[in-house]
N, C-alpha and C positions, 0 to 999 in steps of 0.2 A: 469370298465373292470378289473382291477386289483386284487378286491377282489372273482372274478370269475374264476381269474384264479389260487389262492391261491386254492380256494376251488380244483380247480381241483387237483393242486398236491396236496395237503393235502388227497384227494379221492385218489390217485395212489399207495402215500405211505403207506396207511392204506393198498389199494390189497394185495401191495408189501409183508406188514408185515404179514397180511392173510396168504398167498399163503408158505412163511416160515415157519410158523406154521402148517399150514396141510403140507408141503413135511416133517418137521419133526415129528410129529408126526407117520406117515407112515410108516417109514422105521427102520431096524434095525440097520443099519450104520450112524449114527449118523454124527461124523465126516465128512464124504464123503456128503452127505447131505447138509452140512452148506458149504462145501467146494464150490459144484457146483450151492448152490447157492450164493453166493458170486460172485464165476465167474460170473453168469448169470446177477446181479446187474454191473459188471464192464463192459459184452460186450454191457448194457443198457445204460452206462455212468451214471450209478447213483454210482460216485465214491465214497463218501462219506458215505453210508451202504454200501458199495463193503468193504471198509478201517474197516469198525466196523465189519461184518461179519467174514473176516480173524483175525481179531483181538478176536474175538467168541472162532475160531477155535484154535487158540494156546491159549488161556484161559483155554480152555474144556478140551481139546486133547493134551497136551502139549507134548507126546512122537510119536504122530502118523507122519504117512507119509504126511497125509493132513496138520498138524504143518507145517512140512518143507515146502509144498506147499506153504502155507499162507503166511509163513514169505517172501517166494521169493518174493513171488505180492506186499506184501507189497514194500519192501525192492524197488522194480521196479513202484512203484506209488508213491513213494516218492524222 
């Protein structure tokens, strides 16, 4: 049972990481983009890409609004 259910999240996280790459791909705001997904990883409880996504975004975007954002969630998940 257990390596069934690896497979399973091992499958989720690949969507996950899917679904990331085509919302950025898409769009022209960039930032904003990684930001809200990020959020959406967090109201998922998949805290840990929620942690690396904001951490994306003050990497990428270091002067933007969504930075500031970032580092709050951070700062309040830690």
């Amino acid at each position: 049972m257990l390596p069934e259910r690896a497979t399973k999240m091992t499958a989720r996280l690949m969507f996950c990481a899917l679904c990331c790459v085509l919302l950025l791909s898409c769009s022209g705001d960039k930032a904003k983009d990684l930001l809200e997904t990020a959020e959406f990883e967090e109201r998922q409880m998949n805290i840990p890409h929620a942690k690396q996504l904001y951490e994306d975004v003050i990497r990428l975007y270091p002067n933007s609004k969504e930075a500031e954002t970032a580092r709050a969630r951070l700062a309040a998940l830690n």
